[in-house]
C-alpha positions as CSV (number, residue, x, y, z in Angstrom):
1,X,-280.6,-54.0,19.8
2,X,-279.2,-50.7,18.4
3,X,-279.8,-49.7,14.6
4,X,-277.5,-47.1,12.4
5,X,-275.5,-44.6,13.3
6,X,-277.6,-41.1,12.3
7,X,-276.0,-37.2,11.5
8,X,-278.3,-34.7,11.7
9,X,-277.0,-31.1,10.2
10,X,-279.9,-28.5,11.0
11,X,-279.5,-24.9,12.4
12,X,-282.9,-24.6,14.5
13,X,-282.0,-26.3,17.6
14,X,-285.9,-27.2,18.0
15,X,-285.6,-29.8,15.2
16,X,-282.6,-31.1,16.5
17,X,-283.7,-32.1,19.7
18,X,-286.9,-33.1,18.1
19,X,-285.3,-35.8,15.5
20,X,-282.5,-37.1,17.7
21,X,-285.6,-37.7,20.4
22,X,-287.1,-39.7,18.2
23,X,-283.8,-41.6,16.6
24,X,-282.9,-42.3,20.1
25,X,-286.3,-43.5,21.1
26,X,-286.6,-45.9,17.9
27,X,-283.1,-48.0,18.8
28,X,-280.8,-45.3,16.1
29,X,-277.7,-43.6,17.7
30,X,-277.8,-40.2,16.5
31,X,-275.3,-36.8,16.8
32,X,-276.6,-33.7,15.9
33,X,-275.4,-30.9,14.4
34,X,-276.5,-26.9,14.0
35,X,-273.1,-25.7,12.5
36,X,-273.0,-27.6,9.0
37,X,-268.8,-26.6,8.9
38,X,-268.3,-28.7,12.6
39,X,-270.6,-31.7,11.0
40,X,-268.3,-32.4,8.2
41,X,-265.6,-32.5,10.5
42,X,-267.1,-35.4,12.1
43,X,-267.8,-36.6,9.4
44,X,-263.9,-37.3,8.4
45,X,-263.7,-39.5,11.3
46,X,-266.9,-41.5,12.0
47,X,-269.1,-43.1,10.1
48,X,-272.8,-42.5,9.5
49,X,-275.2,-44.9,7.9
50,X,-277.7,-41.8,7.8
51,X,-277.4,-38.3,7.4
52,X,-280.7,-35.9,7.2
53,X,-279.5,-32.1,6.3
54,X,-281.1,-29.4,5.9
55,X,-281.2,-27.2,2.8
56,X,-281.4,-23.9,4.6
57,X,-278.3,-23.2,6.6
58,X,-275.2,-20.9,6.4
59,X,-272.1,-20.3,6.1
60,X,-272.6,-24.0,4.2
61,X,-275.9,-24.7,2.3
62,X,-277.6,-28.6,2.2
63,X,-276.5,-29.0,-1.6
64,X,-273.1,-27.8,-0.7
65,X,-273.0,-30.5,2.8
66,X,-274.1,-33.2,0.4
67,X,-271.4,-32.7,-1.9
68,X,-269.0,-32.3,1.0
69,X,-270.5,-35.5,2.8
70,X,-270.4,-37.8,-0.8
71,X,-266.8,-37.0,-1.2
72,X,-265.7,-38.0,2.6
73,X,-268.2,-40.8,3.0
74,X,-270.2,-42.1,-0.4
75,X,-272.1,-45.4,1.6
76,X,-273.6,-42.9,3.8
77,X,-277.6,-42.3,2.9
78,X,-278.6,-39.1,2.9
79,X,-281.7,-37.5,2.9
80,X,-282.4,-33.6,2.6
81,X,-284.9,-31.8,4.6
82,X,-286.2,-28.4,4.1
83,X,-289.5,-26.0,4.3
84,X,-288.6,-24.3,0.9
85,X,-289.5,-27.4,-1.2
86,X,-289.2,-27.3,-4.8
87,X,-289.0,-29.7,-7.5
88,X,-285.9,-28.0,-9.0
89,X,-284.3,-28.2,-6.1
90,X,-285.6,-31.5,-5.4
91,X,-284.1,-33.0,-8.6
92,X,-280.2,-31.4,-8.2
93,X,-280.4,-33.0,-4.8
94,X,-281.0,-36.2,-6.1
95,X,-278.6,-35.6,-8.8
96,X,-275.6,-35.0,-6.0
97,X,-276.5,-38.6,-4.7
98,X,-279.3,-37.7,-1.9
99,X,-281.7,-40.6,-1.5
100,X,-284.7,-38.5,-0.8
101,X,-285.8,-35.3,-0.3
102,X,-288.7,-34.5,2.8
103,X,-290.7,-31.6,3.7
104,X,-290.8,-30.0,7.1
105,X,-292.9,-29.6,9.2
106,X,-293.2,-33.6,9.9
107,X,-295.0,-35.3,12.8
108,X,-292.9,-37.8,15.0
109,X,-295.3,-40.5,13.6
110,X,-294.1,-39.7,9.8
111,X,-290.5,-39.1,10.7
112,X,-290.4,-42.8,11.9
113,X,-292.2,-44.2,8.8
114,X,-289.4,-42.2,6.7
115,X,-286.5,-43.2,8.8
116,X,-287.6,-46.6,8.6
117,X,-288.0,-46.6,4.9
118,X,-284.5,-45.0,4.1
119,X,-282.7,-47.1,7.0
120,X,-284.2,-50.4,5.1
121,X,-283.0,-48.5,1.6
122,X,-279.3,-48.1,3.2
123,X,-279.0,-52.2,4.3
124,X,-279.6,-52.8,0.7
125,X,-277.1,-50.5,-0.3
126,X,-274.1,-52.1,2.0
127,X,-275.3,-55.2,0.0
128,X,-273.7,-53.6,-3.0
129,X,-270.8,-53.0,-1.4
130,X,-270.6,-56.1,0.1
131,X,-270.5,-57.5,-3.5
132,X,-267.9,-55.4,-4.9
133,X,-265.1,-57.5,-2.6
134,X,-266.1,-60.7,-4.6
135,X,-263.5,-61.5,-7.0
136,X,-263.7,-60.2,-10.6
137,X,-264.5,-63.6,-12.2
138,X,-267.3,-64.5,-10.0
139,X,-270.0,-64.2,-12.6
140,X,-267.9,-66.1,-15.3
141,X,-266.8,-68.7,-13.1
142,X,-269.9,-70.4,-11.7
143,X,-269.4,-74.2,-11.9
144,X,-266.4,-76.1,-11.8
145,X,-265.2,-77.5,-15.5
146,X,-265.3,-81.7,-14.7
147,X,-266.0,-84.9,-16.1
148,X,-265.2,-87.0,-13.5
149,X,-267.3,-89.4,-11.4
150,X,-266.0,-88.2,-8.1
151,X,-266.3,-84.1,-8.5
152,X,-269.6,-85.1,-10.2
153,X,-270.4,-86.7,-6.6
154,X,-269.0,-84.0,-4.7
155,X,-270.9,-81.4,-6.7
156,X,-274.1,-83.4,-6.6
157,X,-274.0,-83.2,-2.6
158,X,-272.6,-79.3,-2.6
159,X,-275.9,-78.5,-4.3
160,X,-277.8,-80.1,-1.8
161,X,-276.4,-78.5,1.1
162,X,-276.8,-75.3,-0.7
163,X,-280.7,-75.0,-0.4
164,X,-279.5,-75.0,3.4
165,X,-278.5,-72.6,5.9
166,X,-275.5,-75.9,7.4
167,X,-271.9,-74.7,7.4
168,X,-269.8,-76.6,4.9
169,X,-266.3,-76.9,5.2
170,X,-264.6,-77.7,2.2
171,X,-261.0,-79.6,2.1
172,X,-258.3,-80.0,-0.6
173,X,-254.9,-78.7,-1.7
174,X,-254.1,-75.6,-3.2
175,X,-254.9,-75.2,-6.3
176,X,-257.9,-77.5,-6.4
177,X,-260.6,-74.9,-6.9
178,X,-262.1,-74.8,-3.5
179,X,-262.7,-71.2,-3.0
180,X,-264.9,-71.9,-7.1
181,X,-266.8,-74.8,-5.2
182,X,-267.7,-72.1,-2.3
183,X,-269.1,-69.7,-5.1
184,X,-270.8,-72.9,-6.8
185,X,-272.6,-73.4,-3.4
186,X,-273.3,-69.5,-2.9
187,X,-275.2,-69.2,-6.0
188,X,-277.1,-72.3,-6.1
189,X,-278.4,-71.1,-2.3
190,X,-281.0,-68.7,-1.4
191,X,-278.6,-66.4,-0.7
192,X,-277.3,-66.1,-4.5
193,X,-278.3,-62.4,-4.9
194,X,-276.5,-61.4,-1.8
195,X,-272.8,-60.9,-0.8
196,X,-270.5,-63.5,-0.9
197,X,-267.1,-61.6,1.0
198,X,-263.7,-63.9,1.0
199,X,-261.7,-64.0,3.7
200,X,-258.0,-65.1,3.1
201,X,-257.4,-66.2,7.1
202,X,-253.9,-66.9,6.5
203,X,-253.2,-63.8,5.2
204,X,-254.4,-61.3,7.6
205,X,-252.0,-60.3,11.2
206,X,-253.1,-61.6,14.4
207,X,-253.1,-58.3,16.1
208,X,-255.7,-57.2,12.9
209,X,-258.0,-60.3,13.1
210,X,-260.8,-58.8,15.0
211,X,-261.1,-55.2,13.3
212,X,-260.6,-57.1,10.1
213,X,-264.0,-59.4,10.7
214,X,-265.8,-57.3,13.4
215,X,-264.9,-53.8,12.3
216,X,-263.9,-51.0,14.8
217,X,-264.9,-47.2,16.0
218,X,-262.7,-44.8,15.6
219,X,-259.6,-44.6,18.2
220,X,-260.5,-48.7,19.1
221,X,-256.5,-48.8,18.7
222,X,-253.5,-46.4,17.5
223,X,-254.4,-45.7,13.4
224,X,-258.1,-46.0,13.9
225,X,-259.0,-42.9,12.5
226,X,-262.3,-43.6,11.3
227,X,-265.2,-46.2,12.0
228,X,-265.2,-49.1,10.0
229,X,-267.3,-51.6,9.2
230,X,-266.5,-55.7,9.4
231,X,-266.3,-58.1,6.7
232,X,-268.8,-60.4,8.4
233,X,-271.0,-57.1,8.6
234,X,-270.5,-56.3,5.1
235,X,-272.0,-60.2,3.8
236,X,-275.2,-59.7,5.9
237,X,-277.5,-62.2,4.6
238,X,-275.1,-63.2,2.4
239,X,-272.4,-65.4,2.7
240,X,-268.6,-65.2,4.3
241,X,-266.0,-67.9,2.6
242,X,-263.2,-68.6,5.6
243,X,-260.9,-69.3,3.6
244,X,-257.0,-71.5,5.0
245,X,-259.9,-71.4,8.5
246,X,-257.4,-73.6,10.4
247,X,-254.7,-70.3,10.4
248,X,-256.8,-68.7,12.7
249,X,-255.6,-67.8,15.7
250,X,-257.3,-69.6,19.0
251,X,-258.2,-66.7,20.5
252,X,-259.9,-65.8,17.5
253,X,-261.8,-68.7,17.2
254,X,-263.4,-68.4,21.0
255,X,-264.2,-64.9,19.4
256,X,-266.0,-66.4,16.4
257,X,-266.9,-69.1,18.1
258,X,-269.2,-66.8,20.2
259,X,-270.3,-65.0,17.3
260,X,-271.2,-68.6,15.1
261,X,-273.4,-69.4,18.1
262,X,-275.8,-66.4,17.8
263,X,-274.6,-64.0,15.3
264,X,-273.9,-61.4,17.5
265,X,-271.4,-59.1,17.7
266,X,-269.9,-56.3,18.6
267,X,-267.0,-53.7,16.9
268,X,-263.8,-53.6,18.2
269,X,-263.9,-50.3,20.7
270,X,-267.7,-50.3,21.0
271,X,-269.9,-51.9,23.3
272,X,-273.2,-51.9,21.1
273,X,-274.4,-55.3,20.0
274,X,-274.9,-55.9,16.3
275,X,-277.1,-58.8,15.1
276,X,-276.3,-60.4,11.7
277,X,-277.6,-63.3,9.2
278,X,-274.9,-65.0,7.2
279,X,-274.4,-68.8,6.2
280,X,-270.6,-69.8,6.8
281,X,-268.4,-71.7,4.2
282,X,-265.0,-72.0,5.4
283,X,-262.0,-74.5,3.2
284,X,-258.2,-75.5,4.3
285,X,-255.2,-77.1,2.5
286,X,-254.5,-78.3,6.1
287,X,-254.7,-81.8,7.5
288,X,-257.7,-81.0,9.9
289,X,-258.1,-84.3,12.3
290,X,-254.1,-83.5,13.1
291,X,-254.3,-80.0,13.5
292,X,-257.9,-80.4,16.3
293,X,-255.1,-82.8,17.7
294,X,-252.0,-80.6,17.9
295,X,-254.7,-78.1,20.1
296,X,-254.1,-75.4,16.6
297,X,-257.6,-75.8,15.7
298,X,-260.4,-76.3,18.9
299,X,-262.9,-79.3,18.2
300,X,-265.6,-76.8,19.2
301,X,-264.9,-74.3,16.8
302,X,-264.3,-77.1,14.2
303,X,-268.0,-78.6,15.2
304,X,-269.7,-75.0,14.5
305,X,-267.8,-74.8,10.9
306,X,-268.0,-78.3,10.0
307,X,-271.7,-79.4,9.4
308,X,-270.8,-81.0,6.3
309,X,-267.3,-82.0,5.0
310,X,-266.6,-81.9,0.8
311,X,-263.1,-83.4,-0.1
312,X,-261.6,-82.0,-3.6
313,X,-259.5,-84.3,-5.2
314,X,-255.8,-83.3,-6.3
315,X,-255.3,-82.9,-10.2
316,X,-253.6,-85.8,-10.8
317,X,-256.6,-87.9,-9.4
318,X,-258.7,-87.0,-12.0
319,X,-256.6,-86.4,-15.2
320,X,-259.4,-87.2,-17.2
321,X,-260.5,-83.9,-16.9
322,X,-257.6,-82.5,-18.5
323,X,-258.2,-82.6,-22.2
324,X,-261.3,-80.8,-21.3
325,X,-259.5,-78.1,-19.1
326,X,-257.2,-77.8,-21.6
327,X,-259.8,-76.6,-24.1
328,X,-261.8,-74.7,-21.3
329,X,-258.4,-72.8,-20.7
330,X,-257.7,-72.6,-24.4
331,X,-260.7,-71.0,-24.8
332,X,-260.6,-68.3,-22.1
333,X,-256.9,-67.1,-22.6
334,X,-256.8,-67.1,-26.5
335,X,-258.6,-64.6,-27.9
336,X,-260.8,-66.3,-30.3
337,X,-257.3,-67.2,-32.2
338,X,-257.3,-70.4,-34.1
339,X,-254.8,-72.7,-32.6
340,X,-253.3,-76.2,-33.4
341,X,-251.6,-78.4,-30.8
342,X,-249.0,-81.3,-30.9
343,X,-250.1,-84.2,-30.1
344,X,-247.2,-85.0,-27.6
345,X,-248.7,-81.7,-25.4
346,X,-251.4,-83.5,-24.2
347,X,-249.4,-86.1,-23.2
348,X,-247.2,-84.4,-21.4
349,X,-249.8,-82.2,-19.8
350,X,-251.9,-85.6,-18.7
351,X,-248.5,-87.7,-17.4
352,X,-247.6,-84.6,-15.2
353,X,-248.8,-84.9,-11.6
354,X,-249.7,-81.2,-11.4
355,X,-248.4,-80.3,-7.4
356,X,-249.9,-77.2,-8.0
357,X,-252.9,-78.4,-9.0
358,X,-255.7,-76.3,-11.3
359,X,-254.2,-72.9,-10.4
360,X,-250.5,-74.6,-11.7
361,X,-251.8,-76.1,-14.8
362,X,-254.4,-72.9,-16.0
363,X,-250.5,-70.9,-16.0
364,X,-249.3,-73.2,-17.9
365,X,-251.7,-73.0,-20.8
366,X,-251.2,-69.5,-20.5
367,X,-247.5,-69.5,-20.8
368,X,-248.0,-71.7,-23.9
369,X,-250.7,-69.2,-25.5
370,X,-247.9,-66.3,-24.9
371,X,-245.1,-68.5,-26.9
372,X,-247.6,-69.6,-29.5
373,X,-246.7,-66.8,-32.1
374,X,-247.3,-69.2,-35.1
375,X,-250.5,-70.5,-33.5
376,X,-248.7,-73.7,-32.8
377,X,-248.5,-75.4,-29.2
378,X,-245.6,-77.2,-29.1
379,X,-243.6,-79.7,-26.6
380,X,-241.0,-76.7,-26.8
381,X,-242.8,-74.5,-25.0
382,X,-244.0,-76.3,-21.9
383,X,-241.8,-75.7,-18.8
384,X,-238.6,-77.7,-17.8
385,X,-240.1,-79.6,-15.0
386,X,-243.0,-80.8,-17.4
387,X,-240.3,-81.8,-19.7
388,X,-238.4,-83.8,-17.2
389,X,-241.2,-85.4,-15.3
390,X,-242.3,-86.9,-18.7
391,X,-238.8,-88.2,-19.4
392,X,-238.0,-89.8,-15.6
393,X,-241.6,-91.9,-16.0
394,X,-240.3,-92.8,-19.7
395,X,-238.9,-96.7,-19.0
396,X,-238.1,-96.1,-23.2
397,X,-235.6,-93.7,-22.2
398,X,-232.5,-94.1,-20.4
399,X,-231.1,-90.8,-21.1
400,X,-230.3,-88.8,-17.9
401,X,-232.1,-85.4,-17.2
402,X,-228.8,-83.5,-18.2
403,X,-228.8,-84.9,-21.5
404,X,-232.2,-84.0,-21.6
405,X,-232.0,-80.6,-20.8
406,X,-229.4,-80.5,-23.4
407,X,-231.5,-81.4,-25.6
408,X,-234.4,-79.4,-24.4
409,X,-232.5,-76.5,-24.3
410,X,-230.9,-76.6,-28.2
411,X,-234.9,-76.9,-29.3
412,X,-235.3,-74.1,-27.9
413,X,-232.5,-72.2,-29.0
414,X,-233.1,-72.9,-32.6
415,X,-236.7,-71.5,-32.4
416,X,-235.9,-68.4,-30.4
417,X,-234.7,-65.4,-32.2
418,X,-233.3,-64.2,-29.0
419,X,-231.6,-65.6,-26.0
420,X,-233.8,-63.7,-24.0
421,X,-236.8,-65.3,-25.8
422,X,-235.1,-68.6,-25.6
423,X,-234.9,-67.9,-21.5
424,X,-238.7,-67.0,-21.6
425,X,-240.0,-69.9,-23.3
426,X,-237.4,-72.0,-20.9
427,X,-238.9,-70.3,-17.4
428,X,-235.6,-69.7,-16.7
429,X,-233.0,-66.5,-16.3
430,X,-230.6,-65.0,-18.8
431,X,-227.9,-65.6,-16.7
432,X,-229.3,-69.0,-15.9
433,X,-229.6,-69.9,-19.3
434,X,-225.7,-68.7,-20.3
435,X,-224.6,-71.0,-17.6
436,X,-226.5,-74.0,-18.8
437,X,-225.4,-73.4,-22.9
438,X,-221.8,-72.8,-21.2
439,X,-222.1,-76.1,-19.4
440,X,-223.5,-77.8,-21.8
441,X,-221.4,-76.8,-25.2
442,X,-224.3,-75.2,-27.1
C-alpha cells in the first residue's frame, strides 16, 4: 500500500539519492529535485503531500521555495532541511508556514522517525480541509427542531445507529431535512470531530463522477492539469453524505460498489491503491423499491448503502411542529427585533400542506420578516398560494379564487407605498401585477 506523494528540493545529489532511497523503501513515492527553479515547476502541476527543501541552494533559497511552494500549493507539508541551523532562521521558516525545521546530517533510521511524524501531522491537516466543504451552518444546526412522536422515534433510532460504523440510508422528500438528520447522526458518532463532505449525486456530470469521488493525476483526461484529491479521500475517517444516491449512474455504482466492499481505491489515471476509513450515509427523494425495480438503482449496491432505512415524514404530517418552527425561524431570521403576529398567520401557515416542505416554509418566514416593517406579521404578507389554499379548504366560503385574489390583491395595494412593493409582498411581477389590477378594476 503506497503512502504520500514526497518533493525533495536539495542541490547535493548525495542527499537526494539518499532520501528518495529511503521514501521509496518506506512505501512514499518521491521526485527529487537539485534545481529549486525546475521543482516549482512541478510543483504547478502535481501535487505533493510532503515537501523537504533545503535552505542552502541558489539561484532560489529554502525561504524563498517555501514561499513559492505555499502560494501554488498551501495543503502541502513542508519541512526545511539545512546544516546552517539557527533559531532565527528557524522561526521565519515557521512563520512562512513550514511545519518543521531538521538538521543535516541525519541517519536513515531518524529520517524515517521524522517522515513518519510529519506524514501523520499532514493526514490531520487534510482533516481540516475536509471540514471546510461542510456547509456553513453545520455547527448551528445540530438537531432537528420537533415535537412530534414520529421524528422523536426516528431520532431516537438515528442515535443508535450513530455509535456504529452501519450505512444508513435516509428517505424523504425534499425539503424534509434529511441532509440535518445526516449531520445529526455524524455528530452523535465517533466520528464527530472528523470530516463530514456532502455529495450532491444529482448534481454532478456522468462523465465527472469518478474524478469527482476518486480524484485524478494530472493528464487522467483533457483539463487535468493538476492532481487532485477525491471527496471520499478528503472525509477519511470521517463521514461522506450521498446525497439524491439513486442519481447515480450504474456504472458508477459497480465502481463504488467495489470501493464500499473494502475501501479501496484508486485515482482516476493512476494505478496506486489508496486505503480509506469512512462510514457512508447516503438519502433520496426517490421512490427506492421502484427505482432497484426499473434496473436504475442495482439491489447490490442498494444492500451495501442500506443497513438501516430512516423515513422523514413530509410537513404536512406533522404540523404540530409548526408553531414551534415558526418561533425557531422567527428567531434565527429576525434580528433580535420584537415582533407581533396575527392570529390568522398561524392558521394559514398550519392549514397549508407545505409541498416544499421545511426548506418551503423557513422562505416563507423569511419573506414575512422582510415585509414586516412595522414589526407586524400579517395575513397580507404571506404568498398567494398560501392565501388561496386556505380559502379552497374554507367550506364557509364560496367565493371563487378570482374574487379572492381581488381581494387579496386590494389589501395589498392599500399597504404598499409602491406598486413595486405591492408586487414584492405579492411574489409576483410588476407587469404581472398591472395585468391582474387591469383585469380586475383596481
Amino acid at each position: 500500500m503506497q503512502k504520500g506523494k514526497v518533493i525533495v528540493v536539495d542541490d547535493e545529489q548525495n542527499i537526494l539519492r539518499t532520501i528518495e532511497l529511503s521514501l521509496s523503501s518506506y512505501g512514499y513515492l518521491p521526485e527529487v529535485f537539485s534545481d529549486p527553479v525546475k521543482a516549482i515547476e512541478r510543483i504547478k502541476s502535481v501535487y505533493f503531500d510532503l515537501a523537504f527543501v533545503d535552505l542552502k541552494m541558489t539561484p532560489m533559497n529554502g525561504i524563498e521555495v517555501l514561499e513559492q511552494l505555499k502560494k501554488i500549493s498551501p495543503e502541502t507539508t513542508v519541512v526545511l532541511m539545512t546544516a546552517h541551523g539557527s533559531i532565527e532562521t528557524a522561526v521565519e521558516a515557521i512563520k512562512k508556514g513550514a511545519y518543521d525545521y531538521i538538521s543535516k546530517p541525519f541517519t536513515h533510521k531518524e529520517f524515517l522517525h521524522i517522515i513518519d511524524r510529519v506524514y501523520e501531522h499532514h493526514k490531520m491537516s487534510k482533516k481540516i480541509i475536509g471540514l471546510e466543504y461542510e456547509v456553513d451552518e453545520m455547527l448551528e444546526e445540530q438537531t432537528l427542531i420537533t415535537m412530534n412522536k414520529n421524528m422523536h422515534e426516528i431520532l431516537k433510532t438515528a442515535k443508535n445507529v450513530s455509535g456504529s460504523d452501519i450505512p444508513v440510508l435516509i428517505e424523504g422528500e425534499s425539503g424534509t431535512g434529511k441532509e440535518l438528520l445526516a449531520r445529526y447522526i455524524h455528530l452523535n458518532s465517533s466520528r464527530k470531530d472528523n470530516p463530514l463532505i456532502t455529495i450532491n449525486c444529482s448534481a454532478i456530470p456522468e462523465n465527472l463522477f469518478e474524478s469527482e469521488l476518486f480524484g485524478h493525476v494530472r493528464g487522467a483526461f483533457t483539463n487535468a492539469i493538476k492532481d487532485r484529491i477525491g471527496r471520499l479521500e478528503l472525509a477519511d475517517t470521517g463521514t461522506i453524505f450521498l446525497d439524491e444516491v439513486a442519481e447515480i449512474p450504474k456504472p458508477m455504482q459497480v465502481k463504488l460498489l467495489r470501493f464500499l466492499q473494502n475501501m479501496e481505491f484508486e485515482r482516476v489515471g493512476e494505478s496506486i491503491t489508496h486505503k480509506i476509513d469512512i462510514r457512508i450515509v447516503s438519502a433520496t427523494n426517490r421512490n427506492i423499491e421502484e427505482d432497484i425495480q426499473s434496473g436504475s438503482l442495482r439491489d447490490d449496491f442498494y444492500y451495501r448503502i442500506a443497513g438501516v432505512r430512516l423515513k422523514l415524514p413530509p410537513l404536512r404530517e406533522r404540523k404540530d411542529d409548526i408553531p414551534l418552527l415558526i418561533e425557531h425561524f422567527i428567531k434565527k431570521y429576525s434580528n433580535g427585533r420584537e415582533l407581533t403576529i396575527e392570529n390568522d398567520v398561524n392558521k394559514y401557515l398550519i392549514e397549508y400542506d407545505w409541498p416544499g416542505n421545511i426548506r418551503e416554509f423557513e422562505n416563507v418566514i423569511k419573506r414575512l420578516l422582510v415585509f414586516a416593517k412595522e414589526n407586524l406579521i400579517r395575513v397580507d404578507f404571506l404568498p398567494l398560494e398560501i392565501i388561496e389554499f386556505k380559502q379552497r379548504q374554507s367550506t364557509a366560503s364560496p367565493q371563487r379564487i378570482e374574487e379572492l385574489e381581488k381581494l387579496h390583491i386590494s389589501e395589498v395595494l392599500k399597504i404598499s407605498p409602491t406598486t413595486k412593493e405591492a408586487a414584492k409582498i405579492l411574489g409576483i411581477s410588476e407587469t404581472t401585477l398591472w395585468r391582474k389590477r387591469k383585469l380586475y378594476g383596481l
